[in-house]
PDB file of N, CA, C and O in Angstrom:
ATOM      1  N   UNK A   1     -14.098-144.149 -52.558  1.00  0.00           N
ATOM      2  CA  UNK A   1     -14.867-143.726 -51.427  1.00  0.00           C
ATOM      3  C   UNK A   1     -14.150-142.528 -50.800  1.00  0.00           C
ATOM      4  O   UNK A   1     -12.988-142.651 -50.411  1.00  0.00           O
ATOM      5  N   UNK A   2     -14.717-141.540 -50.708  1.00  0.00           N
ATOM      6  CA  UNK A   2     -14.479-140.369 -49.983  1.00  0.00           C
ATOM      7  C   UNK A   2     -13.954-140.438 -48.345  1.00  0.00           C
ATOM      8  O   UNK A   2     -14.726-140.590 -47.398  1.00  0.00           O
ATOM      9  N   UNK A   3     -12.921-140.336 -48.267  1.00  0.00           N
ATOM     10  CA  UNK A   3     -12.718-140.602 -46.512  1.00  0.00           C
ATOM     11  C   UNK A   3     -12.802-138.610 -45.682  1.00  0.00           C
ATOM     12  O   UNK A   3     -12.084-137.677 -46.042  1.00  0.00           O
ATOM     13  N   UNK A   4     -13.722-138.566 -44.757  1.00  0.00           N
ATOM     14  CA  UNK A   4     -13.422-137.093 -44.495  1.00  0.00           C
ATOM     15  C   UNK A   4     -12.213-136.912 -43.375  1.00  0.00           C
ATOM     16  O   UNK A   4     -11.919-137.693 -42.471  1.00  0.00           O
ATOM     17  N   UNK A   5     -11.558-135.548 -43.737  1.00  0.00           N
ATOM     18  CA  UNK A   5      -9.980-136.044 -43.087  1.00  0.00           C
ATOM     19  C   UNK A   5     -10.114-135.273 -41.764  1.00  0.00           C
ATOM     20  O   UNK A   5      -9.070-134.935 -41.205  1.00  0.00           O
ATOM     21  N   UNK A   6     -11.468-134.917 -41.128  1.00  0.00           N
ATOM     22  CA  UNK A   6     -11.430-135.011 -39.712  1.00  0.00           C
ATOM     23  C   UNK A   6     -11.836-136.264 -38.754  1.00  0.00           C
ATOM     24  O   UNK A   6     -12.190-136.333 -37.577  1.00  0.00           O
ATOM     25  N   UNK A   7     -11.621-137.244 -39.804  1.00  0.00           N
ATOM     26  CA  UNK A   7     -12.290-138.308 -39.391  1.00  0.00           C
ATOM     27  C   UNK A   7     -11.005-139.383 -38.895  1.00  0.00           C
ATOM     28  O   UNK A   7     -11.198-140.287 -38.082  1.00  0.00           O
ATOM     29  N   UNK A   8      -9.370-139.038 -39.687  1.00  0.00           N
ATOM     30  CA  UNK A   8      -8.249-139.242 -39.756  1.00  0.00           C
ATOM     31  C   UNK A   8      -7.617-138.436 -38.266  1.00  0.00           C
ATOM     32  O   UNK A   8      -7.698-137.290 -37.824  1.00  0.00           O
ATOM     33  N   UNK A   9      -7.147-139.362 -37.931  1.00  0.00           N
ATOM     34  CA  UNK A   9      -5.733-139.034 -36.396  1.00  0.00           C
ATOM     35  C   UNK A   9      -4.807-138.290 -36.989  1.00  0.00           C
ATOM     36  O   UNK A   9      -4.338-138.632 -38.075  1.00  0.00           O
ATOM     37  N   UNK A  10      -4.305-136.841 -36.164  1.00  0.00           N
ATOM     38  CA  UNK A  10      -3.456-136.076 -36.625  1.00  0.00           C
ATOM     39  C   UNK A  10      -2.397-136.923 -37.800  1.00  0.00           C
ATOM     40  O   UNK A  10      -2.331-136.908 -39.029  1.00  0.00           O
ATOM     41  N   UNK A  11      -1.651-137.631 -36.731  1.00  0.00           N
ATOM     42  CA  UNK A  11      -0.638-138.322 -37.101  1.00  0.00           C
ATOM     43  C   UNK A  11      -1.116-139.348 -38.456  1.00  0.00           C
ATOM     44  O   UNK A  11      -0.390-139.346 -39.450  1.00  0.00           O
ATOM     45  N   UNK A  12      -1.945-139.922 -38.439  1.00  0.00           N
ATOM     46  CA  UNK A  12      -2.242-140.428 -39.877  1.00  0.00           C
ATOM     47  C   UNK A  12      -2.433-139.228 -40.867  1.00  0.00           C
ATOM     48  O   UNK A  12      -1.773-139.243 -41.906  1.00  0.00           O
ATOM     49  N   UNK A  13      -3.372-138.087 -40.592  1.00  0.00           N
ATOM     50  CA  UNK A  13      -3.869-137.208 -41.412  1.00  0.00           C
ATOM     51  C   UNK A  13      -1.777-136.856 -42.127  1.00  0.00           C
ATOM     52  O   UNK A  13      -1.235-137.111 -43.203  1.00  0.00           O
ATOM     53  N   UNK A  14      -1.349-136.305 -41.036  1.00  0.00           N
ATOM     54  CA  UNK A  14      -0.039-135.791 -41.615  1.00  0.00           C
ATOM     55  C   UNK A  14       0.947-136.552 -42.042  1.00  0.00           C
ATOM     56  O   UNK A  14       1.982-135.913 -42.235  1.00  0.00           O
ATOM     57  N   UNK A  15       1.019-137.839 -42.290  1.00  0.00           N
ATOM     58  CA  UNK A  15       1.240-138.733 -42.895  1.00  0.00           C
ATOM     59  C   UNK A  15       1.074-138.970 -44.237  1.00  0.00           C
ATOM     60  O   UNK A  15       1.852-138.843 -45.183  1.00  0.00           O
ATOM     61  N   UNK A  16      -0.232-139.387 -44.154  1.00  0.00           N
ATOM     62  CA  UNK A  16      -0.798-139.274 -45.917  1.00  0.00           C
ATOM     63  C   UNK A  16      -0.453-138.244 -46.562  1.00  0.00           C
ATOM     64  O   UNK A  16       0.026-138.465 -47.674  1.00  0.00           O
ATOM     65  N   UNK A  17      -0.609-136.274 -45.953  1.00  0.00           N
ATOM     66  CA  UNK A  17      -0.362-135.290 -47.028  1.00  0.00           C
ATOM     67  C   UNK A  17       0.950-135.434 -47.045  1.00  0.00           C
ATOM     68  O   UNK A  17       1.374-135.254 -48.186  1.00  0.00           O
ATOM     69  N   UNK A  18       2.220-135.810 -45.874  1.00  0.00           N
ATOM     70  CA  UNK A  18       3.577-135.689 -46.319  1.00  0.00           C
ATOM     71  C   UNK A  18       4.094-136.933 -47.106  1.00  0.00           C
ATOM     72  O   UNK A  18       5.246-136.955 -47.540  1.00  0.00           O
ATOM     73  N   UNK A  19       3.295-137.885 -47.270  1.00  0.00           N
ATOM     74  CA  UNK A  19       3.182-139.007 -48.562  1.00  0.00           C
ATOM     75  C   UNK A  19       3.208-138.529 -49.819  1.00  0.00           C
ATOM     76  O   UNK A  19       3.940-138.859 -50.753  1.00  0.00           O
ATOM     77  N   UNK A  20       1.975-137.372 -49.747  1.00  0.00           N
ATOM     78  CA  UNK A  20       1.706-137.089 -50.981  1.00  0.00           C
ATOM     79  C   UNK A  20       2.495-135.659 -51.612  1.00  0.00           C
ATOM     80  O   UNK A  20       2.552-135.281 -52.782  1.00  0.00           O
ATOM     81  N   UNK A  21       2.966-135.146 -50.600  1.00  0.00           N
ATOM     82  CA  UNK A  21       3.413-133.915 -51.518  1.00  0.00           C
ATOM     83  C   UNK A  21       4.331-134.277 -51.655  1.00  0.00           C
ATOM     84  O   UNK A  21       4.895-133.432 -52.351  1.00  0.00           O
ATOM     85  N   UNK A  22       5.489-135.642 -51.306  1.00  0.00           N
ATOM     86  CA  UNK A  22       6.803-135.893 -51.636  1.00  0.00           C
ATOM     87  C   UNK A  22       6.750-137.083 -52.650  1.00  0.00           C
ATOM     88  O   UNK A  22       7.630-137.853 -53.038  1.00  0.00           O
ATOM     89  N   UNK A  23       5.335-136.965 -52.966  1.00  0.00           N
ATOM     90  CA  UNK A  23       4.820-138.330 -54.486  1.00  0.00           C
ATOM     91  C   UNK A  23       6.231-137.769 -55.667  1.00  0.00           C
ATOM     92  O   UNK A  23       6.607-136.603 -55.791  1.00  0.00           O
ATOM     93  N   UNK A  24       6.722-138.830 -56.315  1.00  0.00           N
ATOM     94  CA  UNK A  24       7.595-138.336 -57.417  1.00  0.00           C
ATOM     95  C   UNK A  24       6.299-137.874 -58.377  1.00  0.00           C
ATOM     96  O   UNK A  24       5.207-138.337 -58.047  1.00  0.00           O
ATOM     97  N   UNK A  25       6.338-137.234 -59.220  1.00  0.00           N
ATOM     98  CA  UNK A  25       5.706-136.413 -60.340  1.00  0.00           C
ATOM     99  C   UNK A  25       4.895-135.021 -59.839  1.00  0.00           C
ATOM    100  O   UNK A  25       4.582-134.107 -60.602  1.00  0.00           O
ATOM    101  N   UNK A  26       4.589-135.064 -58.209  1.00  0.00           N
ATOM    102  CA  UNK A  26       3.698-133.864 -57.535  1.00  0.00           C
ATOM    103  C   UNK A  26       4.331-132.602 -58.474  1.00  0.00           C
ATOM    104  O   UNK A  26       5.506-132.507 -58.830  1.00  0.00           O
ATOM    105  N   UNK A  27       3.263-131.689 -58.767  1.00  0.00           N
ATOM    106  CA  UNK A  27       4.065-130.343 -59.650  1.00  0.00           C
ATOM    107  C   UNK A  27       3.754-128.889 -58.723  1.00  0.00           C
ATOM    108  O   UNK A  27       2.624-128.439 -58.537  1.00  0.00           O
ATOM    109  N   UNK A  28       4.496-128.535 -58.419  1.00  0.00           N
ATOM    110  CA  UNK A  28       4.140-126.872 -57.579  1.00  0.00           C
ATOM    111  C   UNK A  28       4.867-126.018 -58.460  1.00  0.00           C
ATOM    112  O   UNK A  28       5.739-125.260 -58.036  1.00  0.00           O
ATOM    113  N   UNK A  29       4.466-126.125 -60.000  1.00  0.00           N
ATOM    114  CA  UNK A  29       4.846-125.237 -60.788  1.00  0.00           C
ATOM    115  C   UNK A  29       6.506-124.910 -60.587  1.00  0.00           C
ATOM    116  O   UNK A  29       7.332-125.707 -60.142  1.00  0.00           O
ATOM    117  N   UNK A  30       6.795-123.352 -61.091  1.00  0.00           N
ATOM    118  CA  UNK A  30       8.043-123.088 -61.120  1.00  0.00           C
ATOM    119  C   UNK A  30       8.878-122.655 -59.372  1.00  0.00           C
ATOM    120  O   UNK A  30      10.080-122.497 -59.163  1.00  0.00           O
ATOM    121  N   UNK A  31       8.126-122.594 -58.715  1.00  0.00           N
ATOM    122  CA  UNK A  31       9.129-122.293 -57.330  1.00  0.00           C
ATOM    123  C   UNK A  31       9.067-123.404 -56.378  1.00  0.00           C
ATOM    124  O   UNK A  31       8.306-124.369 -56.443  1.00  0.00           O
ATOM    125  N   UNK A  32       9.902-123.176 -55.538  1.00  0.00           N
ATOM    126  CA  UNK A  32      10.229-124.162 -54.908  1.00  0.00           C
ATOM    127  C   UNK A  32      10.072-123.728 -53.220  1.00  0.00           C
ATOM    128  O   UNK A  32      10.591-122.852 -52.529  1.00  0.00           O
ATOM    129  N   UNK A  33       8.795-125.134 -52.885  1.00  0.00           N
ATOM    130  CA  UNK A  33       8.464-124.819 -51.513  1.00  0.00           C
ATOM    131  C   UNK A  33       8.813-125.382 -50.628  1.00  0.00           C
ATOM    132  O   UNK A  33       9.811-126.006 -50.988  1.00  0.00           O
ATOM    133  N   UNK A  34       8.580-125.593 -49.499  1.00  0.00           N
ATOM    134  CA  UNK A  34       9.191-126.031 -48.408  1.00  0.00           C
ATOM    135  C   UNK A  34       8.249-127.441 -48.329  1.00  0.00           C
ATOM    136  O   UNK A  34       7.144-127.593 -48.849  1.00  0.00           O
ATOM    137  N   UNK A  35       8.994-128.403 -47.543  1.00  0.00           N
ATOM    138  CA  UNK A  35       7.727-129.943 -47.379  1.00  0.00           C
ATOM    139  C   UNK A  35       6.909-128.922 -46.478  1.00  0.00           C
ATOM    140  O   UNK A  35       5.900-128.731 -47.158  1.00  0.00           O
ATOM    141  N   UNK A  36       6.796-128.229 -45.427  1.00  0.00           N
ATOM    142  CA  UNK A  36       6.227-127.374 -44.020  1.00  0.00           C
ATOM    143  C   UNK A  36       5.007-126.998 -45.057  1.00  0.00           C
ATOM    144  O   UNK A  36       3.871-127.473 -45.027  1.00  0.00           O
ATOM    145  N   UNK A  37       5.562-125.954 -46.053  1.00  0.00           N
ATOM    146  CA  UNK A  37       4.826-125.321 -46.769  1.00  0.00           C
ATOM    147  C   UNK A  37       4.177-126.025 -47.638  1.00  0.00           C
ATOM    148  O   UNK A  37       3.177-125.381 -47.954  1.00  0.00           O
ATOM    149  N   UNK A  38       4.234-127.284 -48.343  1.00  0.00           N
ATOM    150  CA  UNK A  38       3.515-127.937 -49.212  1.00  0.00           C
ATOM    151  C   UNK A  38       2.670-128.831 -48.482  1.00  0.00           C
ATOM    152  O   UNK A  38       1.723-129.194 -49.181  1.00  0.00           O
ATOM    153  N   UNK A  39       2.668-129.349 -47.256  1.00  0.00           N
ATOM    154  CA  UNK A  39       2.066-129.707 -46.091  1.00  0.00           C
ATOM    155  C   UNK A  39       0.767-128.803 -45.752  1.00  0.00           C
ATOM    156  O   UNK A  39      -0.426-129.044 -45.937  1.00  0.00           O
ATOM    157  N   UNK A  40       1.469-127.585 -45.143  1.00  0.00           N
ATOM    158  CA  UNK A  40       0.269-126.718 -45.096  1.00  0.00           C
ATOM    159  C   UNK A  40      -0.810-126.100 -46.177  1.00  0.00           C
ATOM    160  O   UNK A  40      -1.949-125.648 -46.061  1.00  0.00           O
ATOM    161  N   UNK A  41       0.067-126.293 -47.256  1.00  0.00           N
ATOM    162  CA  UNK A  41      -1.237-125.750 -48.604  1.00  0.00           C
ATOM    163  C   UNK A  41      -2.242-127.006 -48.822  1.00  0.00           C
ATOM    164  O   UNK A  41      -3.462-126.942 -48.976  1.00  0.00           O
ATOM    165  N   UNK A  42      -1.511-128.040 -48.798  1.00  0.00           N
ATOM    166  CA  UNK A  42      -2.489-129.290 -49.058  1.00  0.00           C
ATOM    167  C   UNK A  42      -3.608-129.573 -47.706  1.00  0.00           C
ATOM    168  O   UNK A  42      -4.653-130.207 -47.855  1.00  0.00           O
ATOM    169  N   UNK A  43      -3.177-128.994 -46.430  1.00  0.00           N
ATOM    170  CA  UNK A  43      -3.666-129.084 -45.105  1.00  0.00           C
ATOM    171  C   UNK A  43      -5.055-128.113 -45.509  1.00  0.00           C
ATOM    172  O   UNK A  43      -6.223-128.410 -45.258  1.00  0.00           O
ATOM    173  N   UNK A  44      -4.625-127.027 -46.122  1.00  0.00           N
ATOM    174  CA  UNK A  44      -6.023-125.633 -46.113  1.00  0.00           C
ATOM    175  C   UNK A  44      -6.394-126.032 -47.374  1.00  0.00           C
ATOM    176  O   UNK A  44      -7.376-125.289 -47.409  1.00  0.00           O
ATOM    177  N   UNK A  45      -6.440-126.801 -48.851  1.00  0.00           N
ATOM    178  CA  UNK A  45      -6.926-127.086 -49.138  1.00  0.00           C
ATOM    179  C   UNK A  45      -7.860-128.247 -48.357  1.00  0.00           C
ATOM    180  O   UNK A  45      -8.926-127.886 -47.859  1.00  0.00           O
ATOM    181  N   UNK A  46      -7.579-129.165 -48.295  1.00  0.00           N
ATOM    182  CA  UNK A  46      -8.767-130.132 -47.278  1.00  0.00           C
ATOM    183  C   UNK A  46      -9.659-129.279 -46.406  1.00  0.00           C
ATOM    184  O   UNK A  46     -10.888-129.341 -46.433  1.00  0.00           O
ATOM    185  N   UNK A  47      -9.008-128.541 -45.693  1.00  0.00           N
ATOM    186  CA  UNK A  47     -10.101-127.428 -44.704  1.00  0.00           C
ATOM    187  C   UNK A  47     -11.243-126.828 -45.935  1.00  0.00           C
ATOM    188  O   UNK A  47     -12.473-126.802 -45.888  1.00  0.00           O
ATOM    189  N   UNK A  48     -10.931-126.678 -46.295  1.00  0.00           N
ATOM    190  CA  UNK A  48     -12.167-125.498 -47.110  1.00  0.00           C
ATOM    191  C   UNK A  48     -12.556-126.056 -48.513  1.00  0.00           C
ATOM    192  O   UNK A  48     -13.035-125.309 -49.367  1.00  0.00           O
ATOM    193  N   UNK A  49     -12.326-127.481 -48.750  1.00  0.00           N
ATOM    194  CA  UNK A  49     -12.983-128.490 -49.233  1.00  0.00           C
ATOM    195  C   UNK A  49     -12.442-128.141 -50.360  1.00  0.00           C
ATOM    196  O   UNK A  49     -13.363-127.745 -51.074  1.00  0.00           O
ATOM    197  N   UNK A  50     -11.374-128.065 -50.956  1.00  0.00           N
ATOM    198  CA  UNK A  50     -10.778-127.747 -52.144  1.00  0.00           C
ATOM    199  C   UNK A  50     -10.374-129.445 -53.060  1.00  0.00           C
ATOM    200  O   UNK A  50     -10.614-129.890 -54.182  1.00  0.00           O
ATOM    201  N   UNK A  51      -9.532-130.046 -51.604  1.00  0.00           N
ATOM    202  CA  UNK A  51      -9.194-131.684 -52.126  1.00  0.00           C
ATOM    203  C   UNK A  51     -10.149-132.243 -50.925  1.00  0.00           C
ATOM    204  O   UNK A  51     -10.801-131.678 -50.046  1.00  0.00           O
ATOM    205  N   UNK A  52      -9.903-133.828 -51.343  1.00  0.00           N
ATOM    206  CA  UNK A  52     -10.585-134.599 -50.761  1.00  0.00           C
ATOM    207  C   UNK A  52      -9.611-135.592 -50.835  1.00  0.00           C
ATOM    208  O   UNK A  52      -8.778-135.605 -51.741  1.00  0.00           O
ATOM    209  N   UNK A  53      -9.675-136.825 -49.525  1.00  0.00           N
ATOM    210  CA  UNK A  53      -8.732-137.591 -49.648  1.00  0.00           C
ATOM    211  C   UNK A  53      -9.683-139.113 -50.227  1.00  0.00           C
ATOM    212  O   UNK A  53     -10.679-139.221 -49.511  1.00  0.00           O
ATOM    213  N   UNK A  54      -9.640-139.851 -50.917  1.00  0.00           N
ATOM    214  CA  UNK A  54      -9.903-140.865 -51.407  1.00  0.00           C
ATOM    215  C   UNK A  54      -9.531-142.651 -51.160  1.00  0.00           C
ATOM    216  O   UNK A  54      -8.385-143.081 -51.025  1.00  0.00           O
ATOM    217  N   UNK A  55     -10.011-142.976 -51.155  1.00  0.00           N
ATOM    218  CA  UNK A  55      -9.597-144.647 -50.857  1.00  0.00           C
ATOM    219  C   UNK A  55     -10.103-145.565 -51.649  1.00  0.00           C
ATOM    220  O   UNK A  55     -11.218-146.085 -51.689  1.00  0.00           O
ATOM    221  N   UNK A  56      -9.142-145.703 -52.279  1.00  0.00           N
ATOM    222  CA  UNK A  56      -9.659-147.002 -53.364  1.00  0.00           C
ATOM    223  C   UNK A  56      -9.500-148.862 -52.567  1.00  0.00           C
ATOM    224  O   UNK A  56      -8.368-149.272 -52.311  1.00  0.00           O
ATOM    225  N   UNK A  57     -10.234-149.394 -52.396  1.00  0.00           N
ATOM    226  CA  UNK A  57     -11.041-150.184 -51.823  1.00  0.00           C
ATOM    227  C   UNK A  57      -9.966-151.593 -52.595  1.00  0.00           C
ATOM    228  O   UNK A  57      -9.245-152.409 -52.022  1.00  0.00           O
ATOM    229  N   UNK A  58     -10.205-151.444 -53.805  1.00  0.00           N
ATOM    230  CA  UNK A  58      -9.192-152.376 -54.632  1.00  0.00           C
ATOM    231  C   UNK A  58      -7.827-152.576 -54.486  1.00  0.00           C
ATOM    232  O   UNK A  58      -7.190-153.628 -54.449  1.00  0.00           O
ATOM    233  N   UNK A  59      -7.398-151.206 -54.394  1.00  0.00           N
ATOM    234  CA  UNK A  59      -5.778-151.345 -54.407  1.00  0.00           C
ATOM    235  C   UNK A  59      -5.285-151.041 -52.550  1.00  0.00           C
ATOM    236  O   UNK A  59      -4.155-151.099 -52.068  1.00  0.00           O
ATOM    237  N   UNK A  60      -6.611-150.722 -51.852  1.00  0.00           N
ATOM    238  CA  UNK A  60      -6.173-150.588 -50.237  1.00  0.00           C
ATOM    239  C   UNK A  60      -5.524-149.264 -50.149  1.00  0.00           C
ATOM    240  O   UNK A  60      -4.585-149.200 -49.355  1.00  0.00           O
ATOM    241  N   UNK A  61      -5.724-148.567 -50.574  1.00  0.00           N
ATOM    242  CA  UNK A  61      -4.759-147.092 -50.856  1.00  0.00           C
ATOM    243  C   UNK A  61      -5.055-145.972 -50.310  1.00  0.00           C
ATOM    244  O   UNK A  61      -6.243-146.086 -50.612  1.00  0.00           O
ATOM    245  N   UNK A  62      -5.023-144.977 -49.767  1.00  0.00           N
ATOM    246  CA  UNK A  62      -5.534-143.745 -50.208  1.00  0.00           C
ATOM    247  C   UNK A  62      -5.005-142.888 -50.759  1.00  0.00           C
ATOM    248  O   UNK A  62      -3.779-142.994 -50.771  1.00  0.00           O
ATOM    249  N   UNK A  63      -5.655-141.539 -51.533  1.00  0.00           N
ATOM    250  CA  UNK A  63      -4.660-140.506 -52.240  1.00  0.00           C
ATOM    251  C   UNK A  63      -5.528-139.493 -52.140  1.00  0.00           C
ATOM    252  O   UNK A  63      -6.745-139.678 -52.132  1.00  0.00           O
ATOM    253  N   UNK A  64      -4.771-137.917 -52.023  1.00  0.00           N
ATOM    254  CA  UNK A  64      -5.631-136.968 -52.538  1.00  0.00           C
ATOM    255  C   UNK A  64      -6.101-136.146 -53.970  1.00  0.00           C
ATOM    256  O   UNK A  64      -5.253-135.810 -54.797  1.00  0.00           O
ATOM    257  N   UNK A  65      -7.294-135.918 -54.120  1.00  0.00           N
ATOM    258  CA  UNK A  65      -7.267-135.380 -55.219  1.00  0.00           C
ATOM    259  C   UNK A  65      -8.247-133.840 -54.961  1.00  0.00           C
ATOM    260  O   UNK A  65      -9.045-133.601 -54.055  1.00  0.00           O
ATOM    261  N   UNK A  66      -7.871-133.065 -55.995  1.00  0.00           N
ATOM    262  CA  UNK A  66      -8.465-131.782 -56.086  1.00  0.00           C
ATOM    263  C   UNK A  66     -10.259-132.202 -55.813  1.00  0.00           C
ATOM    264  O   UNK A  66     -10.701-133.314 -56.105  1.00  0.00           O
ATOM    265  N   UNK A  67     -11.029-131.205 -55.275  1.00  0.00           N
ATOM    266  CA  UNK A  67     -12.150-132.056 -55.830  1.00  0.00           C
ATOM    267  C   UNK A  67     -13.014-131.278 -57.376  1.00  0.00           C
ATOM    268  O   UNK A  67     -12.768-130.260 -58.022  1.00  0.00           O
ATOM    269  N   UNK A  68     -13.832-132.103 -57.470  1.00  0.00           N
ATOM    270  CA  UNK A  68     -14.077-131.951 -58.911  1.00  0.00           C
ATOM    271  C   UNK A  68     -15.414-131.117 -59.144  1.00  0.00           C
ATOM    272  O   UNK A  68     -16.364-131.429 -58.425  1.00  0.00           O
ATOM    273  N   UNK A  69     -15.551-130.339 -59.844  1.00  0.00           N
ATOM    274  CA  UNK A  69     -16.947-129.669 -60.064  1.00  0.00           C
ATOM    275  C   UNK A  69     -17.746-129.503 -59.036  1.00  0.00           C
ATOM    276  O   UNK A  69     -18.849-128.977 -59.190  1.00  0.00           O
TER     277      UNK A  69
END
């Protein structure tokens, strides 16, 4: 299920992306960014509908993913 992340409290919203960009396997290719900066790219992706944050219902979870097509 699609959760929309203006629908999320700052403090939860920035929670979940600093969850996720410090996920072990996350890849930002060859350079190396800042959490601030991997925070904010994942922040303006969600703005302009690039990812979407997700909730799987089964496992109680949420995660983001790119969105798809």
């Amino acid at each position: 299920m699609e959760i929309p992340w203006r629908e999320l409290s700052p403090e939860a919203l920035d929670g979940l992306i600093e969850e996720f960009v410090t996920r072990e396997g996350t890849d930002y290719g060859h350079q190396d960014y800042s959490l601030d900066d991997k925070v904010a790219q994942v922040r303006r992706q969600l703005e302009c509908g690039e990812a979407v944050i997700l909730f799987d219902s089964y496992l109680q979870s949420c995660t983001l993913e790119r969105r798809s097509g």
